[in-house]
C-alpha positions, -999 to +999 in steps of 0.1 A: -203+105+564-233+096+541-233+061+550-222+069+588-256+092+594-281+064+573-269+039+598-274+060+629-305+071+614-319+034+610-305+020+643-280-009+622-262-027+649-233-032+636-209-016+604-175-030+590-157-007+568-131-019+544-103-001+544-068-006+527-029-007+529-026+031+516-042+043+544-016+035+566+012+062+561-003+076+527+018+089+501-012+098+474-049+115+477-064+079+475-047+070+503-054+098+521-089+096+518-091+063+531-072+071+563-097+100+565-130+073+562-108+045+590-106+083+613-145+087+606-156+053+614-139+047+647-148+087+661-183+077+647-184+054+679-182+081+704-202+114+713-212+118+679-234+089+675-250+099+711-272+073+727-275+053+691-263+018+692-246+016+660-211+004+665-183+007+638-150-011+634-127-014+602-108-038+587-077-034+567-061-056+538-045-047+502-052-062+472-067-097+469-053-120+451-064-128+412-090-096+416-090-069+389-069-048+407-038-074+418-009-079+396-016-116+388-040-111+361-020-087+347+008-106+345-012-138+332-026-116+305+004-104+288+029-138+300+029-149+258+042-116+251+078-126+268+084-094+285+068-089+319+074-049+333+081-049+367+080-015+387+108-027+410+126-054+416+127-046+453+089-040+457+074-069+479+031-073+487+010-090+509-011-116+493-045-124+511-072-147+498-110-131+491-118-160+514-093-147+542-102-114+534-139-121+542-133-144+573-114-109+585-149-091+582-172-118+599-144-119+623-145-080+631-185-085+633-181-110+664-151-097+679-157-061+677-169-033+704-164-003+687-136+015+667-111-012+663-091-020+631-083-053+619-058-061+604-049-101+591-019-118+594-010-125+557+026-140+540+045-115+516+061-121+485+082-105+463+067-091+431+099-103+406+091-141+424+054-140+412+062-132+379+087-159+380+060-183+392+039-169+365+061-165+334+094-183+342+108-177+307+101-144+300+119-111+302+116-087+332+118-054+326+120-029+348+101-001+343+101+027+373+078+032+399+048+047+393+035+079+410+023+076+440+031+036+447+049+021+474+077+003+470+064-019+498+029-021+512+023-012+552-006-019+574+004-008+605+025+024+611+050+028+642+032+057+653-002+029+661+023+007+675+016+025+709-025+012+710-021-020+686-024-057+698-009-092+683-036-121+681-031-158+668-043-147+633-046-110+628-033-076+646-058-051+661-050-012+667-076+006+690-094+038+691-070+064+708-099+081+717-119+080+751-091+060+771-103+028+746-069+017+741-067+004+775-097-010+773-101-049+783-133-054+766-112-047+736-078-057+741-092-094+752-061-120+749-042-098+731-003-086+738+006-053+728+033-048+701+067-035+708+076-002+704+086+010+669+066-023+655+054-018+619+040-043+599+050-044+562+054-063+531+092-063+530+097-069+570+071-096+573+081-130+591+055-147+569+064-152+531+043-170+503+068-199+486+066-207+448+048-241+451+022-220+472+012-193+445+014-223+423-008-244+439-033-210+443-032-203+408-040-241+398-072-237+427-086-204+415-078-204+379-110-202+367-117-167+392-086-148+383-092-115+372-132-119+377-135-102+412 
């Protein structure tokens, strides 16, 4: 709200928020908080901003790929020991790129009128296959989900199925609010999802092969873990 009221206050055109996978059905207080800041920042585009210009939109991704807070470093850090712990060995994640993930954002900034949420069409993989790619001779060992982790990550929930739009390269639910759903100026070329759609890591049509995470690691070697 904080950030919301400084950009009113100093007429900023335009805002991208980053948002993430837990917000979509969250099962934990993180994740709930961040569905609460995507609720803010589209209802920031209508009466409450009044005649202000400011216009928000969000986009929505999980973990990037060799950051701090994705599972390859991890797994690279501790591959010598010969035991890798894996939560599940049903649990699947998306894997997006930083680049993809900022192409997403200056993407939202042209496309955008107000309230929309972005969402990037990304490949899923399994999380036993990535530690396969990663440590092919050492142990898994499966350890238990933790608290408040998915076994699978979701972006889109079936109850947005009903205001959300397919696109050549991403997905895009819009505001519910104010009739903006039907909105042409914001549906553009896209076609509506079917009914009951969700988009997750474990039902995705798109999945990362070895050779791919491979030939990632190989590129971005000298990144992992630094971002």
């Amino acid at each position: 709200m904080n950030l919301i009221d400084a950009c009113i206050d100093q007429n900023v055109k335009r805002v991208v928020a980053l948002s993430t996978d837990k917000a979509s059905s969250p099962v934990n207080l993180y994740g709930a908080t961040k569905l609460a800041s995507d609720k803010l920042f589209v209802a920031s585009n209508s009466s409450y901003a009044g005649n202000n210009q400011t216009r928000f939109a969000v986009v929505r991704y999980g973990n990037v790929m060799g950051s701090r807070g994705s599972v390859i470093p991890f797994f690279m850090s501790i591959k010598d020991n010969g035991v890798l712990p894996i939560t599940d060995a049903r649990m699947t994640r998306f894997m997006i790129s930083l680049e993809q993930g900022v192409e997403l954002v200056w993407h939202a900034f042209k496309d955008m009128v107000g309230g929309e949420i972005y969402v990037k069409k990304i490949p899923s993989m399994k999380v036993t296959d990535i530690a396969n790619v990663i440590a092919p001779d050492a142990k898994q060992e499966i350890v238990g989900i933790r608290p408040g982790e998915k076994l699978h990550e979701q972006m889109i929930g079936s109850e947005d199925c009903y205001f959300t739009y397919e696109y050549s390269e991403y997905f895009k639910i819009l505001p519910q609010i104010n009739g903006w759903a039907n909105d042409k100026k914001r549906i553009k070329d896209g076609v509506k999802v079917p009914e009951n759609f969700v988009y997750a890591s474990d039902s995705n049509s798109s999945w990362m092969s070895d050779a791919d995470l491979h030939a990632w690691i190989d590129a971005n070697a000298y990144a992992i873990g630094k971002i």
